[in-house]
N, C-alpha and C positions, 0 to 999 in steps of 0.2 A: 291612782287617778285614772279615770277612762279618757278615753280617746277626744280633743277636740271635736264639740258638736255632735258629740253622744253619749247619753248617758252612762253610768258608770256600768249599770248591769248590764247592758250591751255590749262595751268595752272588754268589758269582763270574762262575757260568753265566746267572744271571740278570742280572747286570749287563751282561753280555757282548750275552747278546742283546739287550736293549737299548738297547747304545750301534748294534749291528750294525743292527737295526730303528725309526730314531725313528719311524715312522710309526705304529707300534703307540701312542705316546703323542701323537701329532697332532688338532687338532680335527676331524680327517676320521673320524679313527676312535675318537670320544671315546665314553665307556659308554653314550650316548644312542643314540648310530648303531651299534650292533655289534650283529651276532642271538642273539637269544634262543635257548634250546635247542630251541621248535618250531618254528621259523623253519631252527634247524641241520639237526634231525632230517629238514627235508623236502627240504632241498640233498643228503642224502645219499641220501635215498630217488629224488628225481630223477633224482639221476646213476649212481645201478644200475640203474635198470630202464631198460633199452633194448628193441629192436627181439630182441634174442635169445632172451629167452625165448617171443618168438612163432611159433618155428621150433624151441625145442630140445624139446616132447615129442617131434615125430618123430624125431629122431635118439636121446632114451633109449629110444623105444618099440623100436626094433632093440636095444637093450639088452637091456628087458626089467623088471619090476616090482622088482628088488632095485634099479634107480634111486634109488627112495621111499627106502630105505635112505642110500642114498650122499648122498642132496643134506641128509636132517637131520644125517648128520656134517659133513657139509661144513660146514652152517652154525653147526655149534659150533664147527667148527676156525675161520672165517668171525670167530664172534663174540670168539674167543682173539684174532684178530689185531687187531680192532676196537679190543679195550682195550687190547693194545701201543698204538696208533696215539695212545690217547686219551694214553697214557702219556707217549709221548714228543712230542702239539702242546704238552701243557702244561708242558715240562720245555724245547721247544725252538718255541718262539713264531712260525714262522718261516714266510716264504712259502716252498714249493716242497715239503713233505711230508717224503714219503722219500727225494730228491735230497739237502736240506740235511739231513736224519738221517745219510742215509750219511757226505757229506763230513764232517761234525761228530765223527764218530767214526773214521773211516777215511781222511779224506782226500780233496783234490780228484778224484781219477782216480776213485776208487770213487762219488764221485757224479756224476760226467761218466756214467758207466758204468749209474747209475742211471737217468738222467734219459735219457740213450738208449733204454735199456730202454723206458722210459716212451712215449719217442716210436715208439719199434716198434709197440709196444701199442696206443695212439692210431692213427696209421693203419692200424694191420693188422687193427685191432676194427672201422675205419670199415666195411675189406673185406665182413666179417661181418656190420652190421648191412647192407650193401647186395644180401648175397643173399639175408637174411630179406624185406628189402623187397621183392623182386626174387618173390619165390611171393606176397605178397599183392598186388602188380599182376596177377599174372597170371592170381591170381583173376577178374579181368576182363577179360585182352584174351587169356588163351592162347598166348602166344607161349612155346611150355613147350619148345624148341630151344636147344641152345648159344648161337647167333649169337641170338636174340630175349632171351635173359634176359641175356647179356651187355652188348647196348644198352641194355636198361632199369637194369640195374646201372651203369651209366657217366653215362647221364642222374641218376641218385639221389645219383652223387658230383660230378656237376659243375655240378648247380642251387644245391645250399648251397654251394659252395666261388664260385658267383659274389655270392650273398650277403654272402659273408665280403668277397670281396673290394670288393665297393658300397661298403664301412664305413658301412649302414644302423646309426644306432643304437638306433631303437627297436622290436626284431624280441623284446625282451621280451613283448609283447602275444602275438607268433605262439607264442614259446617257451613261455608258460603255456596257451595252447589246447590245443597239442600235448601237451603233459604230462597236460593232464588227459584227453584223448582217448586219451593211452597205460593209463590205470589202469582206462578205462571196460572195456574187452573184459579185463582181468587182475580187476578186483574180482569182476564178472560170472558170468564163469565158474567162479571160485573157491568163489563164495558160494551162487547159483541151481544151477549145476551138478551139485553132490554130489546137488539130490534124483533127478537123472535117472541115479544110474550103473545099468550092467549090467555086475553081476561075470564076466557071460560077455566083455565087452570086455578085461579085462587082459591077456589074454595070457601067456606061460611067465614065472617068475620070473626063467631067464636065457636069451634070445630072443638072444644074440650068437653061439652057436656057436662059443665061447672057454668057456674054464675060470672061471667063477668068480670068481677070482683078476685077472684078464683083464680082465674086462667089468665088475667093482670099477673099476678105475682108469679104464680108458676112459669110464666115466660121470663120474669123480669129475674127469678134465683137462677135459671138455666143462661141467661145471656151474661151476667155478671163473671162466667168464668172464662167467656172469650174477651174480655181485658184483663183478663191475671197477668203480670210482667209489667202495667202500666208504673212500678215503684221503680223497675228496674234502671234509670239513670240516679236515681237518690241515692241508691248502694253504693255507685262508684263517682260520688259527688267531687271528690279530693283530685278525681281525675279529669274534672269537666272544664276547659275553660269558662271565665267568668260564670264560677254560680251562680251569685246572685240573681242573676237573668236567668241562664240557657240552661238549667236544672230544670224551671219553670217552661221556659218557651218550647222546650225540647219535649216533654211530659205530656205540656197541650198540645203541639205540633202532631204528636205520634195517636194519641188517642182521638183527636178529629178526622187524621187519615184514616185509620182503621175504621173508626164509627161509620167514616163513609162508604168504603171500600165491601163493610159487612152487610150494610143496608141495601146497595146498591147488588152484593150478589145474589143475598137475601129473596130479593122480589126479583130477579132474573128467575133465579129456578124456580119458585112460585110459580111464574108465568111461564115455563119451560116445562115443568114438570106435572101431567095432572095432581090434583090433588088426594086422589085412592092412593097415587103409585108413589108418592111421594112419603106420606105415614109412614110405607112400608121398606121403605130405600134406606140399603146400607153402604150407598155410594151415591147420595144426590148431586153432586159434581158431575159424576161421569153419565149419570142416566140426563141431565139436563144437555151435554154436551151430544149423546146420541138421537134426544128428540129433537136439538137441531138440526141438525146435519145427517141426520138417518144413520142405521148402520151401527157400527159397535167397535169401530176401529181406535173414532178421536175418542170415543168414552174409554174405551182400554188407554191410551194414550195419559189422559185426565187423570184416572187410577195409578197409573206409574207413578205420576208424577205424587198424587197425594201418598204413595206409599213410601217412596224415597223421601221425601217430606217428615213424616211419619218417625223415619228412622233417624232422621238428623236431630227432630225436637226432642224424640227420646234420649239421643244423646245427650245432649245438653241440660236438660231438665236431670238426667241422673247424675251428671257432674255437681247438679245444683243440690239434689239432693244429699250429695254427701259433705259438696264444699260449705251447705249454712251449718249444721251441726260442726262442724270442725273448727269454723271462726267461734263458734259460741263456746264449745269446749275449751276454748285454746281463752278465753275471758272466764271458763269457770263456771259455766251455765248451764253446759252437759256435761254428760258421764264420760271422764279423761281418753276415753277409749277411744272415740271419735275424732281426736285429733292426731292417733298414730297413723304414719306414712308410711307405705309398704318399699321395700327397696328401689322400687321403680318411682317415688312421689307421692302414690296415690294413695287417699285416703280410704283404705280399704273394710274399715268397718262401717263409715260410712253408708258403701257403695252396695257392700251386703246386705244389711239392716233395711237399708230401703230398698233394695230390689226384694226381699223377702216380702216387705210390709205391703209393697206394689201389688205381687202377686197373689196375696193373701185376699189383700183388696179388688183385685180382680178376680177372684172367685168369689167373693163374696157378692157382686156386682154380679155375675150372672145366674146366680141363686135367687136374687132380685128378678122381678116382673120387668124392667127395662133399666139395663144395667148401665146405657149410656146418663140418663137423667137419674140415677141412682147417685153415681160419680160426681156429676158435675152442679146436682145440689149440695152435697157432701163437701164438694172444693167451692162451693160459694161460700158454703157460714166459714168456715174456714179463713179461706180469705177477707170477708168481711171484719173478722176480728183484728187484724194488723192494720184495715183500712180506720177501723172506728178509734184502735187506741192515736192514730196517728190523727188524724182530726179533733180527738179529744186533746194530746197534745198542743196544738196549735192555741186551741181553746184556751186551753189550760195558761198558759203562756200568753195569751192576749190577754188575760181575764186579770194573770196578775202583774207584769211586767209592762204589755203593750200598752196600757194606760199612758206610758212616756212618749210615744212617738205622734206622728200625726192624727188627727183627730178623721179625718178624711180615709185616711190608709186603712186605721182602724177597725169603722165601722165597715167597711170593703171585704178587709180581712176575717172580720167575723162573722160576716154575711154568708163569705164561702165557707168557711167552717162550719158552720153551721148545717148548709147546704150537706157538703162532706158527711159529716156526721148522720145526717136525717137517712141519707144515703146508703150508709151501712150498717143503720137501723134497718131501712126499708130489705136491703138483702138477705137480712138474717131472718126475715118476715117472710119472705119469700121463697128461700131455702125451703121453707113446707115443716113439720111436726121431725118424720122422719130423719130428714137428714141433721136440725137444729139434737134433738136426741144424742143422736150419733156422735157429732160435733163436742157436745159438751162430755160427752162418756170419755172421748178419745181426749180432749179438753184436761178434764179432771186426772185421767188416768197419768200425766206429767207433771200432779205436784207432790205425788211421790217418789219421783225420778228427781226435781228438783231438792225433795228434805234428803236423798238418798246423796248426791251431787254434792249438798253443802257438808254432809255431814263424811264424807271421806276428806272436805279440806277443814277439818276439824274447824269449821267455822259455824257459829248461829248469830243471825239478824242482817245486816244488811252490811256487804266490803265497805272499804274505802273505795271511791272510783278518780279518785286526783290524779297526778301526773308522780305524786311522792307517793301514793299506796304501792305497797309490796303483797302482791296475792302468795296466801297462807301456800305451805306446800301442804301434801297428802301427808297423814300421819303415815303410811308403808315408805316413803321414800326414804334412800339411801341421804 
């Protein structure tokens, strides 16, 4: 029997997830200890702003000013997908996002496929912020050659990837420096900057020497990857006070800050920074901060700050990449390896595997003609595919269940779904040939790590995923 005043399949799903999560009802995670909606709101602003938007006005400035355009659609399509997300933590209380969306509505393989995805994303984003880092180092030491930005890129992925592997635990302290050392040089220029523009710095509306049509999309695959992290309060839903809301409120709240904070530093440097020197700038930050105020002091200053920055998202981003492979193995999804823990905690094949895959990727990136926008189309179609199965989900779920609830809500609800979905069509379109290419190779190349996966747990076709399945052991176990 479902619950008074709701149907049974609703009833149902809530039960479900909670026999599948008791932790969600544990004293660890009792109403006392669970975050607040500004406590959510700043987890999610945290984990969008990285190291990329302190490299991506040069790359829109070849663009060109119809940018300004593209990044406030963006962030409405941005903030569509935000309320899906909110829609379906509170509907699906679950750790792992849009991995456990997909599966939930699609099936294990589909969120193997996800959660793949995800890890592509994860290391292949690390690549990205390591050759943002990679121009504000060299704001100081000049090493502006292949072979010199390639070592300092390599040193930036394998200083946190030894951290990770210390299993220091209390690198909290360093994590909130750096976070807040990341908004100093974004609030800054955002806010003091506007009073300094010169309208003669913008440059042509479309400075790509493409159609239009063209240099739309190519802005719109590059800006896509400075909201990567907007899932990130859905992951730890089990721990959010009242879901049902502040999943959602929290998702929106963080992605309108950001949308504004990017726009607003956006057209600061534009109008700070001519538009030749701007192309050419592997620190638009600090050169925006020297054309104000003359000089090269606060620009050094700016630089610090984005380089310490730099080092903290790298941090954290390699914890990410080792800790989503290890929840998926530890479900059966990867190869068992990735969920061993080194005497210290940490997941150290993980931590290897993708610092390898990092570096690999960042040499492949600057073998590429511009290895920043190499990267960060690469981490759009990427990312775009965990955005689309999860919008799909939503769909999916409205299309055959939400028939029972309000007729109003409904039509709302599939509006934005909709929305969502057109959305991470549109990014995968935008991505460009290239990177969509690449995407699907690297894509494809994991469903033979998945027949490989299922086939050491002597299993074919699809687990049980109940509260009563017992996942098969490995035929080698004791």
């Amino acid at each position: 029997m479902g619950e008074p005043g709701k149907p049974a399949w609703e009833a149902g799903e809530a039960t479900r997830a909670g026999a599948e999560h008791p932790a969600a009802d544990s004293g660890g995670t009792a109403e006392g200890g669970k975050l607040g909606l500004p406590q959510a709101t700043a987890l999610v602003v945290g984990n969008i702003v990285g190291t990329g938007i302190f490299l991506l006005p040069a790359s829109l400035a070849a663009i060109g000013t119809l940018s300004f355009v593209v990044m406030a659609v963006t962030t409405v399509g941005a903030m569509a997908l935000a309320i899906v997300f909110g829609r379906l933590g509170a509907r699906i209380p679950a750790s792992g996002g849009p991995y456990a969306y997909a599966r939930d509505a699609f099936g294990e393989f589909a969120g193997f496929l996800v959660s793949w995805s995800f890890w592509l994303t994860a290391w292949g984003g690390n690549a990205g912020i390591a050759v943002a880092w990679v121009g504000y180092v060299n704001y100081f030491l000049n090493w502006d050659n292949t072979v010199g930005s390639i070592v300092i890129g390599l040193v930036g992925i394998w200083i946190p990837a030894l951290i990770n592997l210390s299993g220091v635990k209390n690198i909290g302290a360093f994590q909130l420096v750096t976070t807040v050392l990341k908004f100093v040089p974004l609030i800054f220029v955002a806010v003091v900057g506007l009073f300094f523009i010169s309208t003669a710095n913008f440059g042509p509306f479309n400075a790509s020497g493409d159609s239009a049509w063209s240099a739309v999309w190519l802005a719109a695959g590059l800006i896509l990857f400075i909201y990567s992290g907007m899932e990130s309060v859905t992951i730890v839903a089990e721990r959010i006070k009242d879901p049902a809301r502040n999943v959602g409120r929290a998702s929106v709240m963080g992605v309108a800050a950001c949308g504004v904070l990017y726009l607003l530093a956006t057209v600061a440097i534009f109008g700070n920074v001519p538009h030749g020197q701007l192309q050419d700038s592997t620190a638009p930050f600090a050169d925006a901060i020297n054309n104000m105020f003359g000089g090269t002091i606060w620009g050094g200053v700016m630089a610090a700050c984005a380089i310490v920055s730099g080092i903290g998202a790298l941090n954290g981003w390699t914890m990410l990449v080792a800790e989503m492979p290890m929840a998926a193995a530890r479900d059966g999804m990867f190869p068992a390896a990735f969920a061993r823990l080194s005497r210290r905690g940490a997941p150290y094949v993980g931590i290897l595997v993708g610092a390898a895959l990092t570096s690999a990727m960042l040499l492949f990136a600057y073998a590429s003609e511009n290895a920043f926008n190499t990267i960060l189309l690469f981490a759009s179609f990427t990312t775009a595919i965990p955005y689309f199965f999860s919008a799909a989900a939503q769909l999916f779920w409205l299309a055959t269940g939400g028939r029972q609830v309000n007729r109003a809500r409904m039509v709302k609800d599939v509006a934005l779904a909709v929305v969502a979905l057109l959305f991470a069509f549109a990014i995968v379109y935008g991505s460009g040939e290239q990177a969509v290419m690449l995407g699907v190779l690297t894509l494809l190349i994991g469903v033979p790590v998945y027949i490989w996966t299922k086939s050491r747990r002597g299993e074919y076709g699809p687990r049980e995923t109940g509260p009563a399945a017992v996942p098969a052991a490995p035929p080698d176990s004791a």
